[in-house]
C-alpha positions as CSV (number, residue, x, y, z in Angstrom):
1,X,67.9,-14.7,-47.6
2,X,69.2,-15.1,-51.3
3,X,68.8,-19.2,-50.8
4,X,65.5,-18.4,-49.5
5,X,64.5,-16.7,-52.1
6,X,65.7,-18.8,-55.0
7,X,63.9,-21.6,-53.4
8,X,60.9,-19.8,-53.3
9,X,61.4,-19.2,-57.2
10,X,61.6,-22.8,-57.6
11,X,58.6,-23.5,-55.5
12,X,56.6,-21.0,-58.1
13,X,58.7,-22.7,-61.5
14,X,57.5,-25.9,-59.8
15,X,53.6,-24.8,-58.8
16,X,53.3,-23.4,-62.6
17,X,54.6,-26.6,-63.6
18,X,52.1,-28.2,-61.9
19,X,49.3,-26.1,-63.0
20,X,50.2,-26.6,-66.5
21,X,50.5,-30.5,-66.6
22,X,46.9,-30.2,-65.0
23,X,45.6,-28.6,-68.3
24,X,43.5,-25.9,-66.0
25,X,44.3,-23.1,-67.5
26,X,44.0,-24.6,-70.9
27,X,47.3,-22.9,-72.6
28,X,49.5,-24.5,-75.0
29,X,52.8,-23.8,-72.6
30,X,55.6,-26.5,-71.6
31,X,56.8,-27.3,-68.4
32,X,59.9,-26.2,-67.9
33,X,62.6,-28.8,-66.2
34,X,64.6,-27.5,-63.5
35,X,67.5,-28.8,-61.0
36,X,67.8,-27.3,-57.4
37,X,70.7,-28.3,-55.4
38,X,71.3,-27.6,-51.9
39,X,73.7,-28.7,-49.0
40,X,72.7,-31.0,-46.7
41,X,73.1,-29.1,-43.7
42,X,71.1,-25.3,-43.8
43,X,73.7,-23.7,-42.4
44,X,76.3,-25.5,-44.4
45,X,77.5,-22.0,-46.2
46,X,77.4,-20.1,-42.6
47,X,80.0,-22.8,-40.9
48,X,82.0,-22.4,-44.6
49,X,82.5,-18.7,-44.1
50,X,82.9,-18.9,-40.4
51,X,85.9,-21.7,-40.6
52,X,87.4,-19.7,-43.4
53,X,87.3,-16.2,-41.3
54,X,88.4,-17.5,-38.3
55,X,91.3,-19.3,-39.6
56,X,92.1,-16.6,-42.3
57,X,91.1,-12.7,-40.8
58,X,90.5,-13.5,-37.1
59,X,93.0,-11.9,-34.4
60,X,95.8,-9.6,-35.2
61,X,97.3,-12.0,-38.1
62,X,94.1,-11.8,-40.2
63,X,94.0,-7.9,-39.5
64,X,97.2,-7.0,-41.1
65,X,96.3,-9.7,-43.9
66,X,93.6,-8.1,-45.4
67,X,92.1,-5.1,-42.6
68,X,88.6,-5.0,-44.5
69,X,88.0,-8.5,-44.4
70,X,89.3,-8.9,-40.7
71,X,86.5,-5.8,-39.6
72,X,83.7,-6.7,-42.2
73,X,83.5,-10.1,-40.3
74,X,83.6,-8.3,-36.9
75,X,81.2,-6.0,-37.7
76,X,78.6,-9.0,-38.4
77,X,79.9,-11.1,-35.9
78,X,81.0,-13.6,-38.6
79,X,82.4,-15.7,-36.3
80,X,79.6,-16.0,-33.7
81,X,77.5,-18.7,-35.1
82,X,75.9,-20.1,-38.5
83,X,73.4,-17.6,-38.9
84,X,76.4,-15.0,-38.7
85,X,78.4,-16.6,-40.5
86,X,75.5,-17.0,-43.4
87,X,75.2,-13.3,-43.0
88,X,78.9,-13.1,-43.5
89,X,79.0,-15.4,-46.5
90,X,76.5,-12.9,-48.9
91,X,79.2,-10.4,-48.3
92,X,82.8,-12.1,-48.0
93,X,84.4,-12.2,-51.7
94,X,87.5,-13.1,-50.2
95,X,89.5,-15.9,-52.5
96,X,89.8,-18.5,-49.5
97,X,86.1,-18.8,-49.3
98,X,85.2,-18.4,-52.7
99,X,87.5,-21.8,-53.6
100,X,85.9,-24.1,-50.6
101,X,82.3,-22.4,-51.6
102,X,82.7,-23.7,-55.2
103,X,84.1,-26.8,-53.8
104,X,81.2,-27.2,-51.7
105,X,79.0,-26.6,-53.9
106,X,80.7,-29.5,-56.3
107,X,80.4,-32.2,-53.7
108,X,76.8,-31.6,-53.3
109,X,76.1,-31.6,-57.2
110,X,78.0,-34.8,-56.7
111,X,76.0,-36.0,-54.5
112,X,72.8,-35.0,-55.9
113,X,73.7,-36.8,-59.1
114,X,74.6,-39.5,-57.4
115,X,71.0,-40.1,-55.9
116,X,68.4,-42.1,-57.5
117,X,65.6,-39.9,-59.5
118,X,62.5,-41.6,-61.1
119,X,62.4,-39.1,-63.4
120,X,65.7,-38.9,-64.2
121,X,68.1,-35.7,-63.1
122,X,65.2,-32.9,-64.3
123,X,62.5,-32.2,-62.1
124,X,58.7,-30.8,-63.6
125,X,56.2,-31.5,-60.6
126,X,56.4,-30.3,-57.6
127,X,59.9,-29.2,-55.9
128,X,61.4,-31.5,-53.4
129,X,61.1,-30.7,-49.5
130,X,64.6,-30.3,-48.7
């Protein structure tokens, strides 16, 4: 829900954008650049947070590890499948996940760099289908 959302604020940075560089509304206003990066797959984050609770605070082991972690996941069903396991993800700070999310995270900003832009790396018009 949070992605969705901060895409949809990009969609609006990018429609204003747009509107502007079209000299409708007549205002003396820049376009502001902007950068959105996402992963590849949707549901990229979702597997993240379910590999890392199932092989952290699943079963009895994860349990006495850290007992809120191990029943916040049950509770959601963390482990069930991706759209779980996104659910799971807004709400598990838990240091494991946290590292392989930043990593994640890196490797697609990677990527994304990596890629060929017309424009260069800053986008104005309108935002990307991803």
């Amino acid at each position: 829900m949070l992605a969705d959302q901060l895409a949809e604020d990009v969609a609006t940075l990018a429609q204003i954008n747009e509107t502007l560089a079209s000299g409708v509304t007549g205002a003396a206003r820049r376009r502001i650049p902007y950068i959105l990066v996402v992963p590849e797959d949707r549901f990229a984050i979702g597997r993240l947070a379910m590999r890392v609770y199932e092989r952290r605070y699943a079963g009895v082991r994860g349990l006495l590890r850290n007992p809120d972690v191990a029943l916040l996941g049950r509770i959601v069903e963390g482990s069930r499948n991706p759209i779980h396991g996104e659910l799971l993800s807004y709400l598990f700070f838990a240091r494991e996940f946290i590292d392989e999310l930043i990593e994640l995270g890196r490797r697609d900003a990677e990527r994304w760099l990596a890629a060929p832009h017309e424009d260069g790396p800053w986008q104005h018009g309108p935002m990307p289908s991803y």
